[in-house]
VOBA-1610 file (N, C-alpha, C; in pm, whole numbers, padded with zeros to 5 digits, always signed):
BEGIN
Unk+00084-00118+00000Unk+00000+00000+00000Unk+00088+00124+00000Unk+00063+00202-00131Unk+00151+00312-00124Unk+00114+00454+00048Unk+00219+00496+00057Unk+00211+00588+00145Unk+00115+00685+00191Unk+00049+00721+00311Unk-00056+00810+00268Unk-00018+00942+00247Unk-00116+00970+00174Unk-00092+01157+00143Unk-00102+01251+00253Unk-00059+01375+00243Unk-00116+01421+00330Unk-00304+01533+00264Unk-00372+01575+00330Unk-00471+01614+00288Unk-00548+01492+00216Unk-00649+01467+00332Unk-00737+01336+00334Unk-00866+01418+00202Unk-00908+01404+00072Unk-01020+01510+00018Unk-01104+01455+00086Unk-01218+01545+00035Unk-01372+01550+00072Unk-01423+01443-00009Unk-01540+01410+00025Unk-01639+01348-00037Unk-01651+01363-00144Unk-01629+01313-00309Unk-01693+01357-00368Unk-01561+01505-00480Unk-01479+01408-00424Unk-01336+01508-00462Unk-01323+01583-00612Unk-01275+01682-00644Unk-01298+01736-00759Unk-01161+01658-00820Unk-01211+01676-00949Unk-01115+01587-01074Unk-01087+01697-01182Unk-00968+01766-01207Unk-00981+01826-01317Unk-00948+01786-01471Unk-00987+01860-01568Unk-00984+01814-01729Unk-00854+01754-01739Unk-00785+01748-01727Unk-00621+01728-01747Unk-00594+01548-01666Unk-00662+01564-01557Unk-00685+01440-01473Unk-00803+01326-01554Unk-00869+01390-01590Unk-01015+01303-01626Unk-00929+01215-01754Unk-00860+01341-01848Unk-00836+01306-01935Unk-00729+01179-01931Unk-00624+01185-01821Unk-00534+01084-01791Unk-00640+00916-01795Unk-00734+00969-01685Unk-00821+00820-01695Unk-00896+00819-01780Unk-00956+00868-01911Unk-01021+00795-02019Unk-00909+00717-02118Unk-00785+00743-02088Unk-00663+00676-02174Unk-00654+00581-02131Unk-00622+00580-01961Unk-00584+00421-01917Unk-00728+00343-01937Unk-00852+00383-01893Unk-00908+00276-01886Unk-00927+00265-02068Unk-00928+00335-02137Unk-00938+00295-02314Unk-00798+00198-02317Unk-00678+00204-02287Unk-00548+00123-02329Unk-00605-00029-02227Unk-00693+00003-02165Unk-00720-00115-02059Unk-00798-00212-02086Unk-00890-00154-02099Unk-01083-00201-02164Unk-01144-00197-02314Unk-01034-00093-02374Unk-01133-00059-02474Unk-01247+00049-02464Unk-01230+00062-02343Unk-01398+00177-02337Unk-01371+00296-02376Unk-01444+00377-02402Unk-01465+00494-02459Unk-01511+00599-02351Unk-01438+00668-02276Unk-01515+00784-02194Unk-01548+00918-02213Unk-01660+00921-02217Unk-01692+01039-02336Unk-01692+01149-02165Unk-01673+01266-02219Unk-01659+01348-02156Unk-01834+01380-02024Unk-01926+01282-02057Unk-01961+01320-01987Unk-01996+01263-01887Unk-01909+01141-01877Unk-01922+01048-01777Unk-01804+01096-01684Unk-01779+01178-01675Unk-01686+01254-01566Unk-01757+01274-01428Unk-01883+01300-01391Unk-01906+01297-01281Unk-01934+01141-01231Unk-01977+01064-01346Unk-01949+00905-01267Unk-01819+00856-01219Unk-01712+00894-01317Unk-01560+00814-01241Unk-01542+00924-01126Unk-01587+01051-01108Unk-01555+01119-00999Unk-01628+01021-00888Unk-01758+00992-00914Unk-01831+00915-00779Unk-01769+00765-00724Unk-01755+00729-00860Unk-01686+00527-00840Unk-01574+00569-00745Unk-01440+00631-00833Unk-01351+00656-00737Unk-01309+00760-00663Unk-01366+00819-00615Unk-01355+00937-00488Unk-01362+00814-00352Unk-01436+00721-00375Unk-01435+00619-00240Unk-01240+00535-00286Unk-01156+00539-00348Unk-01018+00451-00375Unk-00959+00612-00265Unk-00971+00722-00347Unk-00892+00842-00273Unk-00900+00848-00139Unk-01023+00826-00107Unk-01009+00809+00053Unk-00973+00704+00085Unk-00959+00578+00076Unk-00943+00457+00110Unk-00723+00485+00114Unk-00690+00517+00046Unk-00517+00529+00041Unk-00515+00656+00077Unk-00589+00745+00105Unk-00606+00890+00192Unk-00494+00981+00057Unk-00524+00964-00032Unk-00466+01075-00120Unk-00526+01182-00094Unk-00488+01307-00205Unk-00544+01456-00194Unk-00583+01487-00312Unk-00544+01391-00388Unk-00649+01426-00544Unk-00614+01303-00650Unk-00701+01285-00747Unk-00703+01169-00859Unk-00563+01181-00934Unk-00470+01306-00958Unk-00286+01274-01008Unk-00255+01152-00918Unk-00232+01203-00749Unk-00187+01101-00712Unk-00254+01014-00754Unk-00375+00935-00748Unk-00451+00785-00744Unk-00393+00747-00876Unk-00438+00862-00991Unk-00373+00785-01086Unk-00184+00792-01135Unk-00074+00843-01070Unk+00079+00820-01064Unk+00036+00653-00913Unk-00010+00597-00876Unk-00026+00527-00815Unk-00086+00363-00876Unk-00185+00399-00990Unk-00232+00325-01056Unk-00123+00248-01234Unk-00049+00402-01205Unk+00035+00372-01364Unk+00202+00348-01342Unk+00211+00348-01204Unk+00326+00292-01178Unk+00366+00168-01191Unk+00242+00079-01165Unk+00253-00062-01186Unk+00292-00161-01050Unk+00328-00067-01009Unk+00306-00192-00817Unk+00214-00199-00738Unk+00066-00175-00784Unk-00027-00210-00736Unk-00153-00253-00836Unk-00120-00387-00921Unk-00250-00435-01017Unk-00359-00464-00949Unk-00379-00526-00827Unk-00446-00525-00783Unk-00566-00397-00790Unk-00496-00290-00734Unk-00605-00186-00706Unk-00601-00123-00884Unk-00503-00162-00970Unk-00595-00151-01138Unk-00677-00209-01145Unk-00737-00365-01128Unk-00831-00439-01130Unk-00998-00372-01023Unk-00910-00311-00955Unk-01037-00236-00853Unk-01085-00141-00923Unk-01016-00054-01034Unk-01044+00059-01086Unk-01132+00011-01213Unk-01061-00099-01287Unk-01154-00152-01385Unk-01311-00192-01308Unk-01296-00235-01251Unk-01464-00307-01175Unk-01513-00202-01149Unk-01475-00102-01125Unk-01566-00006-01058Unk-01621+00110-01188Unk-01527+00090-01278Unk-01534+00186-01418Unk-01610+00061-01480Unk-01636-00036-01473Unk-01681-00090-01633Unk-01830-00205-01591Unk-01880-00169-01430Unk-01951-00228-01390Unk-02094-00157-01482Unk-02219-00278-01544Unk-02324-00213-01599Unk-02407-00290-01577Unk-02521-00180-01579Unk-02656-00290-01519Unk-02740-00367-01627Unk-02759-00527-01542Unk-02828-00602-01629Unk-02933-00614-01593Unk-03015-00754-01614Unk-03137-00812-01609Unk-03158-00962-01664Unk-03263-01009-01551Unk-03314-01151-01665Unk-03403-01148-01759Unk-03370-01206-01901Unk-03441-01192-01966Unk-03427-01073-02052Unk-03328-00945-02039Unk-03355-00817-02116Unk-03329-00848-02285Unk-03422-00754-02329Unk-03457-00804-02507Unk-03487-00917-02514Unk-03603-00965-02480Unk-03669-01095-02479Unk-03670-01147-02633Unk-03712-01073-02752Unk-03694-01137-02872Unk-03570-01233-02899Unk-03436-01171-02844Unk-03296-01226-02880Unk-03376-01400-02791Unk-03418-01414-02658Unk-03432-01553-02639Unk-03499-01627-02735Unk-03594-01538-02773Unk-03740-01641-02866Unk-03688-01701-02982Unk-03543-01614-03026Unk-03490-01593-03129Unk-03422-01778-03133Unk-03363-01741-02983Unk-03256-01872-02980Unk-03292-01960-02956Unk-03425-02004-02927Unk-03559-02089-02888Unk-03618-02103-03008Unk-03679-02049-03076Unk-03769-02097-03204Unk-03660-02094-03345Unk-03606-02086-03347Unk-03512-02040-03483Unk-03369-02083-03483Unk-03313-02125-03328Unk-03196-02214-03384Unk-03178-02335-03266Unk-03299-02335-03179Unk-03224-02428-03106Unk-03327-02564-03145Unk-03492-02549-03174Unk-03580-02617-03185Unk-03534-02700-03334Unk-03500-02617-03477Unk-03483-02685-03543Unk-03360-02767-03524Unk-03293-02784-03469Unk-03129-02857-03476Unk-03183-02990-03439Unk-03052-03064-03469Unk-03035-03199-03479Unk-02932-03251-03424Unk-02843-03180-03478Unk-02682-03222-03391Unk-02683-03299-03241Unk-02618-03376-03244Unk-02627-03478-03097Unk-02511-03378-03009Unk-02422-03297-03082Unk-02300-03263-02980Unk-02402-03159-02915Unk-02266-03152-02791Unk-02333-03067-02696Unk-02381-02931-02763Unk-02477-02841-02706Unk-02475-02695-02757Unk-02433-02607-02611Unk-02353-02495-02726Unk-02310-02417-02661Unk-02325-02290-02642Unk-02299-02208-02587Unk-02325-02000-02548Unk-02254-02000-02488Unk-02217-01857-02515Unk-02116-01795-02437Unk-02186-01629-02434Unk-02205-01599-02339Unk-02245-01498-02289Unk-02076-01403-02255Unk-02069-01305-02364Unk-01931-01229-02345Unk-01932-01166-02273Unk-02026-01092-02237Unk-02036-01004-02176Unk-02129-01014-02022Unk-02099-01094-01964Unk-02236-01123-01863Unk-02259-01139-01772Unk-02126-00933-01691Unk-02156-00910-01585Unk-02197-01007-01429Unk-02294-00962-01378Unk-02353-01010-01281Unk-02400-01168-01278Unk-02449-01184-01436Unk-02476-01304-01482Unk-02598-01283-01530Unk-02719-01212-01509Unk-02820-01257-01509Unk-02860-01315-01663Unk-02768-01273-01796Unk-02786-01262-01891Unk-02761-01464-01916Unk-02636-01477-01855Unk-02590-01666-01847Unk-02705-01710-01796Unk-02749-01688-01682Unk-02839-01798-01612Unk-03021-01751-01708Unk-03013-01673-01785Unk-03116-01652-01861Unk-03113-01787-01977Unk-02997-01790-02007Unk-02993-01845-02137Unk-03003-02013-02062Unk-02978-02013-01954Unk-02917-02142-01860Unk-03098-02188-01868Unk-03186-02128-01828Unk-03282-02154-01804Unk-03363-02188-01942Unk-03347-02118-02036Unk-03399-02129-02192Unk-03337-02257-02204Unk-03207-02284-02197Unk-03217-02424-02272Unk-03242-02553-02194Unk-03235-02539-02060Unk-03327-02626-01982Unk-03404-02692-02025Unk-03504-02567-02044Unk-03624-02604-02087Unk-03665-02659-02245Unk-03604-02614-02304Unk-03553-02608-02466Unk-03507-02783-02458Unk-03426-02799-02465Unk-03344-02916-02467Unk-03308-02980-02402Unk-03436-02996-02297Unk-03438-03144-02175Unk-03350-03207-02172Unk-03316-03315-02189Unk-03182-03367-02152Unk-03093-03387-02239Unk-03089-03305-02335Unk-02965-03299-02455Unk-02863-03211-02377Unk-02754-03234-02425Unk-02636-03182-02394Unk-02600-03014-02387Unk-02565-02958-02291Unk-02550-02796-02303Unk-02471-02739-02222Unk-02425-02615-02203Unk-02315-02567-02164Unk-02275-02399-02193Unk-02314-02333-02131Unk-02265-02174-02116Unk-02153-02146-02015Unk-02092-02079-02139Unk-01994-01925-02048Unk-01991-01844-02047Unk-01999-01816-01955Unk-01987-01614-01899Unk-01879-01546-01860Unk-01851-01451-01956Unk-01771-01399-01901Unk-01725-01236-01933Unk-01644-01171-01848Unk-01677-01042-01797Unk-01493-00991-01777Unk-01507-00829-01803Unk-01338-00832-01730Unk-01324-00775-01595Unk-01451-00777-01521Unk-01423-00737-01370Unk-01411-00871-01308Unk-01364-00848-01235Unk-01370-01007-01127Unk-01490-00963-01027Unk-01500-00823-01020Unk-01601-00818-00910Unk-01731-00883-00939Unk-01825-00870-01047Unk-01912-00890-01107Unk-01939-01076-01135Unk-01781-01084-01157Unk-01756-01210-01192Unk-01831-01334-01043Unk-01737-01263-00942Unk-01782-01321-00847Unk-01928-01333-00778Unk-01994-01245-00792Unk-02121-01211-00822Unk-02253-01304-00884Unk-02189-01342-00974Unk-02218-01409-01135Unk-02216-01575-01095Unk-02102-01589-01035Unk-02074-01708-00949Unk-02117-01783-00842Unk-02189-01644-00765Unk-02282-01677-00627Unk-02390-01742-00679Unk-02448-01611-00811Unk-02589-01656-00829Unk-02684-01628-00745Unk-02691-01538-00664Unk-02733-01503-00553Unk-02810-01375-00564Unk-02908-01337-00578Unk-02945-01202-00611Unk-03104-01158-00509Unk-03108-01019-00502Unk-03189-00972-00417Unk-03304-01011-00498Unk-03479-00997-00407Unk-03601-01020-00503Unk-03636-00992-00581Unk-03599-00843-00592Unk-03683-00734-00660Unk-03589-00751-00870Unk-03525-00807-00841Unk-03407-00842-00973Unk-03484-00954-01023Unk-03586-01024-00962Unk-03661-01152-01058Unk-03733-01074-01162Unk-03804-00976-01141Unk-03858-00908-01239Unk-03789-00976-01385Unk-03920-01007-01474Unk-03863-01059-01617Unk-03860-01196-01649Unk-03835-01208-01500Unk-03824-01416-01546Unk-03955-01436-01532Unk-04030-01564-01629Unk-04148-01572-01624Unk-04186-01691-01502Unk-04298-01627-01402Unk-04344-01722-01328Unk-04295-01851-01283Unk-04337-01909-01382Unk-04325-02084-01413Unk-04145-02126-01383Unk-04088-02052-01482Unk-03925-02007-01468Unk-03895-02017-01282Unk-03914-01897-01242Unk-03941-01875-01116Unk-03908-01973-00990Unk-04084-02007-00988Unk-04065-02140-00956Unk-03947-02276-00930Unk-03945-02281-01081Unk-03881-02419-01107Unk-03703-02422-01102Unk-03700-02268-01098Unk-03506-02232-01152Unk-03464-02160-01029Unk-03568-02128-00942Unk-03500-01971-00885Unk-03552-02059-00711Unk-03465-02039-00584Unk-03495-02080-00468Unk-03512-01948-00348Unk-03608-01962-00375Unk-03619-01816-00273Unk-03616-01867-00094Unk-03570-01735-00087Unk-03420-01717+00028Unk-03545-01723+00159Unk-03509-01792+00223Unk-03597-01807+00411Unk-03443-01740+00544Unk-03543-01704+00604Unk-03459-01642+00717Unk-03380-01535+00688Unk-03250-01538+00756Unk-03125-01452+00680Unk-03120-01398+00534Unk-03188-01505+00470Unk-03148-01475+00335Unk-03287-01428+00299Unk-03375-01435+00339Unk-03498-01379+00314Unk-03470-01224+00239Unk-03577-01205+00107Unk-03586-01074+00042Unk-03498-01129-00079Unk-03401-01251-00097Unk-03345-01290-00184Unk-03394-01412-00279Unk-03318-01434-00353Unk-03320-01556-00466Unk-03199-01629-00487Unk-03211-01746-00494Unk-03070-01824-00567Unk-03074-01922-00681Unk-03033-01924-00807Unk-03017-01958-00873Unk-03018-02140-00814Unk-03122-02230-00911Unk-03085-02395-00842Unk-02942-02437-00896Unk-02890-02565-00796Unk-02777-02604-00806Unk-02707-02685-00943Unk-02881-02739-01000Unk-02863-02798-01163Unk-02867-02733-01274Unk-02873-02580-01219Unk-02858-02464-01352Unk-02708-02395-01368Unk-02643-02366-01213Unk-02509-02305-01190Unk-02442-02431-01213Unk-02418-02561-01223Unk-02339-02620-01283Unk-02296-02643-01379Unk-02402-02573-01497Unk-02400-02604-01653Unk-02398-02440-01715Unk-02302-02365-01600Unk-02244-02210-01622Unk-02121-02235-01543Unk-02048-02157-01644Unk-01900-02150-01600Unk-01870-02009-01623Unk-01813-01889-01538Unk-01749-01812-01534Unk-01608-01773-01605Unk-01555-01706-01696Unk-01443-01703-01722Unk-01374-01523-01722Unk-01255-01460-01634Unk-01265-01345-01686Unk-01159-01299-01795Unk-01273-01247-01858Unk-01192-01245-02052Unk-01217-01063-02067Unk-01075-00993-02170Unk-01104-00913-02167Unk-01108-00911-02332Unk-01183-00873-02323Unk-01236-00875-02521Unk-01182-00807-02598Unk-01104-00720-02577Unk-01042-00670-02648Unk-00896-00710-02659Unk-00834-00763-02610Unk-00758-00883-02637Unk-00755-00996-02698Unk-00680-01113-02809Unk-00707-01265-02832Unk-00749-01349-02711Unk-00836-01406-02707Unk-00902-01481-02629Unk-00799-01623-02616Unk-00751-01598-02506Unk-00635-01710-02488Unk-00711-01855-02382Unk-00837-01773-02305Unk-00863-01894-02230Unk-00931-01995-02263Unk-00931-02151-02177Unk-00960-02277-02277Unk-01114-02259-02268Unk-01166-02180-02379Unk-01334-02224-02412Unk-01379-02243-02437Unk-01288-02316-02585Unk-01401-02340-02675Unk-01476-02298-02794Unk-01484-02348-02861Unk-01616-02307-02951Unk-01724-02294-02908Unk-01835-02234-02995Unk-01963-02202-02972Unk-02078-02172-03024Unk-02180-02223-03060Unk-02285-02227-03125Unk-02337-02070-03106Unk-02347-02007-03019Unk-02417-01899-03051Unk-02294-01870-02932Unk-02283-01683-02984Unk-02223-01619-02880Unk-02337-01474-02901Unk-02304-01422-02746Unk-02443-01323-02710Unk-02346-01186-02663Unk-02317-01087-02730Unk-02225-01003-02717Unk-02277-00880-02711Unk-02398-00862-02607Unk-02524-00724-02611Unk-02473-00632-02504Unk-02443-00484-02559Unk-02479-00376-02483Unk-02366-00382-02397Unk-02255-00388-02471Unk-02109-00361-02446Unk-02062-00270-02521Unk-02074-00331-02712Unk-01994-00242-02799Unk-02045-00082-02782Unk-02151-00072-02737Unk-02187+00138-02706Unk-02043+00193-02640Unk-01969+00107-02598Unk-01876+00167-02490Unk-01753+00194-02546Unk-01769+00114-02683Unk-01614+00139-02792Unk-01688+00240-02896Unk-01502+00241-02948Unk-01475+00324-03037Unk-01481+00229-03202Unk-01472+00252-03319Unk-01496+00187-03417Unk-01414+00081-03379Unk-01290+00122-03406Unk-01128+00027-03373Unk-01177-00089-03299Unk-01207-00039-03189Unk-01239-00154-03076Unk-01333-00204-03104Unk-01428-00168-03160Unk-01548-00291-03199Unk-01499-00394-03280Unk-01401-00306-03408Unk-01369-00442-03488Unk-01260-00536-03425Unk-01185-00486-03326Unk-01074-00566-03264Unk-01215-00645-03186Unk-01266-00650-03109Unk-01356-00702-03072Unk-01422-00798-03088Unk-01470-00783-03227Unk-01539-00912-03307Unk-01411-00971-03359Unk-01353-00941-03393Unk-01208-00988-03485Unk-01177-01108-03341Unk-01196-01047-03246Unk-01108-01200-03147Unk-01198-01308-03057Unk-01384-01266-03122Unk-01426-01369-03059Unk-01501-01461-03206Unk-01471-01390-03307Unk-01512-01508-03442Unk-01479-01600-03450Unk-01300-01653-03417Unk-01269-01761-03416Unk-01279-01867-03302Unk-01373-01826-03217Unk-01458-01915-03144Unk-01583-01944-03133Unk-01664-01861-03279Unk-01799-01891-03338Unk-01786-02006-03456Unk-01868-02116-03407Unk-01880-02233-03490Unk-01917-02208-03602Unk-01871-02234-03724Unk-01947-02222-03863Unk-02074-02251-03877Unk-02181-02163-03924Unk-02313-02179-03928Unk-02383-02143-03784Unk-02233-02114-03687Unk-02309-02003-03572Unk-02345-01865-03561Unk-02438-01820-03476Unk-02478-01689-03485Unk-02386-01641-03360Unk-02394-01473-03358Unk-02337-01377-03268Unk-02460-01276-03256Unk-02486-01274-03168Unk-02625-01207-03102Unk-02574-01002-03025Unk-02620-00906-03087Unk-02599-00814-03014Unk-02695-00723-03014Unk-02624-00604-02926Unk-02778-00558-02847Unk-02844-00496-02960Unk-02996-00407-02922Unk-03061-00382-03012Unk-03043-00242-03031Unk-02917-00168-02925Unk-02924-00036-02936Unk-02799-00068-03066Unk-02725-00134-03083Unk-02556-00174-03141Unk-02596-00191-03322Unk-02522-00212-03378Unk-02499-00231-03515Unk-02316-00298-03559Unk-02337-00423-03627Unk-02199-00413-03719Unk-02198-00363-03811Unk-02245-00255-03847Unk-02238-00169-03989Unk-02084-00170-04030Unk-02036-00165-04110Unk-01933-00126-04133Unk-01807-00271-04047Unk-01826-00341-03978Unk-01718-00440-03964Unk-01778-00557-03902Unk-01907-00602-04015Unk-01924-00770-04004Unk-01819-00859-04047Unk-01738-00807-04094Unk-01629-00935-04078Unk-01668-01023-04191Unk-01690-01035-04246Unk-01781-01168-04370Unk-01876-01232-04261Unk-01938-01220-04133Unk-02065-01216-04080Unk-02219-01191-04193Unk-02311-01319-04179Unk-02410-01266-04299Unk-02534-01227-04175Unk-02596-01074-04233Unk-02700-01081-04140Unk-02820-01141-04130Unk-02886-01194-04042Unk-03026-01245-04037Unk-03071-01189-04012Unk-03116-01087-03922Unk-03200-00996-03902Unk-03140-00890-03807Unk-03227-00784-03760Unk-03109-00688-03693Unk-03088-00720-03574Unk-02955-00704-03534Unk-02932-00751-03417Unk-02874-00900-03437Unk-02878-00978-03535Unk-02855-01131-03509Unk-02747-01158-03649Unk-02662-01227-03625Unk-02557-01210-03796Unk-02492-01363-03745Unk-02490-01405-03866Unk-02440-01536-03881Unk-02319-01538-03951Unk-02228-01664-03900Unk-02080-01696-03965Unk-02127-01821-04118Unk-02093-01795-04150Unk-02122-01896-04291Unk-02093-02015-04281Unk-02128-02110-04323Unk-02097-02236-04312Unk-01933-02263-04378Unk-01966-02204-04561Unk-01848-02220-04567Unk-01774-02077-04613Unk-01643-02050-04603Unk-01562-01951-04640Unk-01589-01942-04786
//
């Protein structure tokens, strides 16, 4: 733990242009993200709680502290806290109906099927899809990964553990049969059942990097309501390093605010939002 400063700031510490600008570089050379100038009062709020915590006197120090390189740890704290976004079960319900009536009902294939949820935070987006093919493909073979570049989220994702008011979206029946609601202590909560979190695996991947960890191929990958956060570059570095873990004749699913205009990759589209890899080259 580097040294403390002297002059503990206030709550809520001021950040100036010159400073802000230092952290939209690192976390862009980091993440890929894009910090548009007006998300300046959010990284002031995330980390004004790191400044007090090492009792600095302003964000130079936090960040000559962060870019020195003897503390990754608290880089990894800065990423989680910059790149944390809110999900849901079930959000853009068409993309499920999509993967339910249109590629999972017609198939045949005996091998396992697979998803990979790239992007999927907290999880709720994995254990969405966890529950669709449940139900989808009774006892045929299946298998999702999730994965995220915070570990915080990650861990999160891993509990499976979430407050009540977050069921919103899952349908009823779903509910019921997938979700164990919390008695006593845990009361006001939900937990994911133990035969759904086994057939989800966590991985933390940062996407804008080659995807070095062992995962696999994948029948569908679900990559929603991330790319808003890049720049062109990074979208196509982006898709460029998770294609070669989309199965031929698999789809790549993204959000409905997003577009590959301009860098499908030889991706053919099916409809908006949904683009397929070709069978053959």
């Amino acid at each position: 733990m580097p040294a403390p400063a002297a002059g503990r700031p206030t709550t809520g510490a001021a950040i100036t242009d010159e400073e802000f600008s230092l952290f939209q570089r690192l976390i862009y050379r980091i993440a890929g993200i894009s910090l548009s100038d007006a998300k300046k009062v959010l990284l002031v709020g995330r980390l004004s709680k790191r400044l007090r915590h090492y009792d600095l006197a302003n964000f130079s120090q936090y960040y000559r502290m962060l870019a020195g390189g003897q503390h990754p740890e608290e880089l990894q704290v800065m990423v989680d806290l910059l790149t944390t976004n809110e999900t849901y079960f079930f959000r853009e319900p068409r993309h499920f109906e999509f993967l339910r009536d249109e590629i999972i009902r017609p198939r045949r294939s005996p091998a396992p099927f697979r998803v990979w949820s790239a992007a999927s935070s907290t999880g709720e987006e994995a254990y969405t899809l966890a529950m669709l093919l449940a139900e989808t493909l009774n006892t045929s073979p299946w298998e999702i990964v999730g994965s995220d570049i915070s570990t915080q989220v990650l861990a999160k994702a891993e509990a499976a553990h979430y407050p009540m008011e977050r069921n919103e979206g899952i349908p009823p029946d779903f509910l019921v049969k997938y979700c164990l609601k919390g008695v006593r202590a845990q009361s006001g909560t939900f937990l994911i059942v133990p035969e759904l979190r086994r057939r989800v695996r966590f991985v933390q991947i940062n996407l804008t990097l080659p995807v070095e960890a062992d995962i696999g191929e994948f029948d569908v990958i679900f990559l929603r309501n991330v790319m808003i956060y890049f720049d062109m570059e990074t979208k196509r570095k982006v898709v460029g390093n998770l294609l070669p873990r989309l199965k031929r004749g698999g789809h790549l699913i993204i959000g409905h605010s997003e577009t590959l205009n301009g860098i499908q990759q030889g991706l053919e589209a099916v409809r908006a939002t949904i683009y397929r890899k070709p069978l053959v080259e």
